[in-house]
C-alpha positions in Angstrom: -14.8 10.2 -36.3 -16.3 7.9 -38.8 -14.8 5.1 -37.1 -13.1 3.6 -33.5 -10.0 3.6 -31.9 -9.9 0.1 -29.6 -9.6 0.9 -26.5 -6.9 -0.6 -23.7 -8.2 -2.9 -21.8 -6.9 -3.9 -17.9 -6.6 -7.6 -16.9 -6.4 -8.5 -13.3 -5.2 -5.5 -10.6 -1.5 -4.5 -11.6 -1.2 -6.2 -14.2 -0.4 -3.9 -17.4 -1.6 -6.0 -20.4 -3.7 -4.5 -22.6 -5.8 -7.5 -22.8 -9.1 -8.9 -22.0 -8.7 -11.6 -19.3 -9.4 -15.1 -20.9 -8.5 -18.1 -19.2 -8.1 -20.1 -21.9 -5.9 -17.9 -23.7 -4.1 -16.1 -21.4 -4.4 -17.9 -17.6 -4.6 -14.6 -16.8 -6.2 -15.5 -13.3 -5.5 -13.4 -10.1 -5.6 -14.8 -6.5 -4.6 -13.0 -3.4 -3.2 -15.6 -1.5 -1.0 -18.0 -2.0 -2.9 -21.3 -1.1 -5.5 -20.7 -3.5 -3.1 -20.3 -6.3 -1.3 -23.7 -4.8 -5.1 -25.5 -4.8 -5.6 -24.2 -8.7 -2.8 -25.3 -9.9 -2.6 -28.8 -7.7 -6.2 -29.4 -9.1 -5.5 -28.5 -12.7 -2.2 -30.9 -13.1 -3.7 -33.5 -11.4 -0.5 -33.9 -8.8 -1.1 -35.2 -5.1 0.4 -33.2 -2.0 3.3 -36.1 -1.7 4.3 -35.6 -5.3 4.8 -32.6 -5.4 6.8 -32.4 -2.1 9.0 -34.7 -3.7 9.3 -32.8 -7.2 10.1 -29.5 -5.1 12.4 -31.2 -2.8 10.5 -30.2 0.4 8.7 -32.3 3.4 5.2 -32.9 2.6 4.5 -30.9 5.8 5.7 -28.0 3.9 3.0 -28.6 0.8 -0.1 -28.6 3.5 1.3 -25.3 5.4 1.5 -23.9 1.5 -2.2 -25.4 1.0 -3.3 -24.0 4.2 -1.9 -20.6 4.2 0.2 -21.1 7.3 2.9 -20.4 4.5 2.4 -17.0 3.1 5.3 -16.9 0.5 7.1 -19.2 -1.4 10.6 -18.1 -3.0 14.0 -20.1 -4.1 14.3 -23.1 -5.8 11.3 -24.6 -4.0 8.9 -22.5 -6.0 10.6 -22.8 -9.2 9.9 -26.9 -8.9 6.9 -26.6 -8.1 5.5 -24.2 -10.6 7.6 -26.6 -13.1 6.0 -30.0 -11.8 2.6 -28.7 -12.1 3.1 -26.5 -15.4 2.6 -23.2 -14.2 4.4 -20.1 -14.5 6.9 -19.5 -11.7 6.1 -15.8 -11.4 2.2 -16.2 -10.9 3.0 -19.2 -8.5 4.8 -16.5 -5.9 3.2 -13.2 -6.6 -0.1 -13.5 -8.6 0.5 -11.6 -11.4 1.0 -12.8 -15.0 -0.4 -15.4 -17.2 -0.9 -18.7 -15.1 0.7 -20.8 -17.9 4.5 -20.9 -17.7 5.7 -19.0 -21.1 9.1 -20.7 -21.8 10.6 -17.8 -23.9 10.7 -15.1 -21.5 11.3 -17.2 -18.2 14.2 -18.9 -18.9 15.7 -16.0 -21.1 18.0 -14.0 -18.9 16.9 -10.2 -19.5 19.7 -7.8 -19.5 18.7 -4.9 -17.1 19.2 -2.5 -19.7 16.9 -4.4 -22.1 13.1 -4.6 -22.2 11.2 -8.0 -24.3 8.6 -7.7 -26.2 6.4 -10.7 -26.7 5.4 -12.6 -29.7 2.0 -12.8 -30.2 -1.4 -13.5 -32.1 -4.1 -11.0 -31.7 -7.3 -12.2 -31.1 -10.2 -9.9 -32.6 -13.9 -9.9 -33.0 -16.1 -8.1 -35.6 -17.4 -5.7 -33.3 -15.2 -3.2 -31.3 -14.9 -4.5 -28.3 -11.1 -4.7 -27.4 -8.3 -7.7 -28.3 -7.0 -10.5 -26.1 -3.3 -11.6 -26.8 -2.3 -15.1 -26.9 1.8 -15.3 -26.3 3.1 -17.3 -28.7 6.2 -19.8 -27.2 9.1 -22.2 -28.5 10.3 -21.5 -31.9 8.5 -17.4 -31.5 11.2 -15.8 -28.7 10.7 -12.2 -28.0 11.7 -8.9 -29.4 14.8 -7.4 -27.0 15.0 -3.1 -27.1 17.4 -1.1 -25.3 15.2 0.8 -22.5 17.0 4.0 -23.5 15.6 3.3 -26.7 12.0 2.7 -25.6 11.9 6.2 -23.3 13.5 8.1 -26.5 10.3 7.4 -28.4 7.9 7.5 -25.7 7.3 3.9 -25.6 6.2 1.0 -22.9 7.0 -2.0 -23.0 3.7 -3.4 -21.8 2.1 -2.1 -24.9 4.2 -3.3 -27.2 3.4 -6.6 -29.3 5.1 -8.0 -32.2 3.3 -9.9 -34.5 3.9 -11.5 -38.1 2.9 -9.9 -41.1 0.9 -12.3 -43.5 0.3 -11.8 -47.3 1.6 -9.5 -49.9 -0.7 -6.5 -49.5 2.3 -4.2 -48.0 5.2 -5.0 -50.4 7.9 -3.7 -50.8 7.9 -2.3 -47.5 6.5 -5.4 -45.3 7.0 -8.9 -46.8 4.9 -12.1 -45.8 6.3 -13.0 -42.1 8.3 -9.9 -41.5 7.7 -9.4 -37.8 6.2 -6.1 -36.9 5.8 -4.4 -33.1 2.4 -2.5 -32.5 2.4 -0.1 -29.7 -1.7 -0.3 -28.6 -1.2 3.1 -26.7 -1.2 4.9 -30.3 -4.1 3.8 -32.1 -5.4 7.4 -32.8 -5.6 8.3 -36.4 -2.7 9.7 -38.5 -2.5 10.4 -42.2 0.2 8.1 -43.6 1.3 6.1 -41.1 1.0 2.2 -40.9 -1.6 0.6 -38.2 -2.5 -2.6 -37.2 -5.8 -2.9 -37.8 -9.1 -4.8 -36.9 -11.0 -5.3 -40.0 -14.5 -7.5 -39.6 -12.4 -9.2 -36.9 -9.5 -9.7 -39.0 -6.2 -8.7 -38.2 -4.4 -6.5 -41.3 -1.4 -4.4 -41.3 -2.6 -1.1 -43.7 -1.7 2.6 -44.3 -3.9 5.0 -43.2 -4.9 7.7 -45.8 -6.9 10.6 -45.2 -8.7 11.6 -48.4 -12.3 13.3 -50.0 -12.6 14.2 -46.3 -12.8 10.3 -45.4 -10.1 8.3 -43.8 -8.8 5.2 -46.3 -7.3 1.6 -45.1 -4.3 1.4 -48.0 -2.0 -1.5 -49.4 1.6 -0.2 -50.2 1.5 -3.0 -53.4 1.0 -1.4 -56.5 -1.2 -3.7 -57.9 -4.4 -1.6 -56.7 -6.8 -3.8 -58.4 -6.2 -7.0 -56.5 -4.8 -4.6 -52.9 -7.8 -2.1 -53.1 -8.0 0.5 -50.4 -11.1 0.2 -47.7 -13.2 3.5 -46.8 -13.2 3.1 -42.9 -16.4 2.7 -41.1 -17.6 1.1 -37.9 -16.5 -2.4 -39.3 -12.7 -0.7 -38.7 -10.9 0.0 -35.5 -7.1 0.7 -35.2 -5.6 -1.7 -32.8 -2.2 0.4 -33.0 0.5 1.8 -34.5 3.2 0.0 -36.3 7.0 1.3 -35.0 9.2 -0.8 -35.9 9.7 -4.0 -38.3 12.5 -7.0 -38.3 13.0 -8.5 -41.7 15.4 -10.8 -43.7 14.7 -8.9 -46.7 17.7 -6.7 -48.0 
């Protein structure tokens, strides 16, 4: 293979991001216990015990029995304030899991249960082949909804599924500038013809693979060749994943 396939890449245990852990992209940050996800999040808002009692609407005997671990869960309306008061998502707050940060599109989106989302998101790359990091993009970029029937049809998961804009001209007619396309990172093995996401010298670009003079090809679907010109793929390339589906405004 003249050049690499990114591989997935686990975050914190059971979480399913393909992802590199980063804090300061992702808050991607896995405790165990309750209190010490309480203490993170007390000490990176800044908030004291007795005001955040008050912006949960509990006794401030409650807040040092969540500090100290006498309380071991934390569920109801109590932990939604709390995770809201010191800016933190409510679903890491109570079980661990999940980016740290609160994500405003998907947690105050009602999901229907026959629908999966699929998050909005820049891809964050380096030159060398090393894997991606994600960093969810919120407010005015909500998620991409797909029937689940939909998803299991086509072999899909949700959790490896990213949609991301498409920038410049190099894939017209076919992709226009800030289309939104999904990339499943569970396919990123080669295939003549189809469209990939792809790192290029750290770059994100959306190209057609091509398979000719025994050497694989990173194509533009524009036909002006001489500004779009196709890449030979070497170790500068790696395939971050497939492109299955696209959402566009064009007609």
């Amino acid at each position: 293979m003249s050049f690499a396939s990114i591989p997935p890449i686990v975050g914190a245990p059971n979480d399913h991001l393909q992802a590199v852990p980063n804090p300061d992209l992702l808050r991607l940050t896995y405790m165990s216990t309750l209190a010490e996800r309480m203490a993170l999040a007390m000490q990176r808002s800044g908030i004291t015990q007795a005001q955040l009692a008050r912006a949960a609407g509990v006794k401030p005997p409650s807040v040092n029995n969540w500090l100290s671990g006498a309380t071991k869960e934390l569920k109801g309306n109590s932990a939604v304030r709390a995770a809201q008061a010191m800016s933190v998502s409510s679903h890491w707050l109570t079980t661990g899991r999940g980016p740290m940060d609160h994500v405003e599109d998907l947690e105050s989106t009602e999901i229907p249960d026959d629908y999966e989302a699929v998050r909005r998101v820049e891809f964050k790359l380096s030159a060398g082949v090393s894997g991606f990091e994600v960093e969810y993009l919120n407010g005015d970029s909500p998620p991409l909804f797909f029937r689940k029937d939909w998803l299991k049809k086509r072999l899909f998961r949700a959790d490896a599924l990213f949609a991301v804009a498409v920038s410049g001209a190099s894939m017209e007619p076919g992709l226009y500038d800030a289309d939104i396309v999904v990339v499943n990172t569970a396919d990123n093995r080669e295939q003549d013809g189809e469209v990939f996401a792809v790192n290029f010298e750290g770059e994100l670009v959306i190209k057609r693979l091509i398979r000719d003079e025994g050497h694989w090809w990173l194509a533009s679907d524009n036909i002006d060749q001489r500004r779009y010109p196709r890449k030979r793929c070497d170790d500068r390339v790696a395939l971050v994943g497939r492109i299955v589906h696209k959402q566009s405004e064009r007609i």
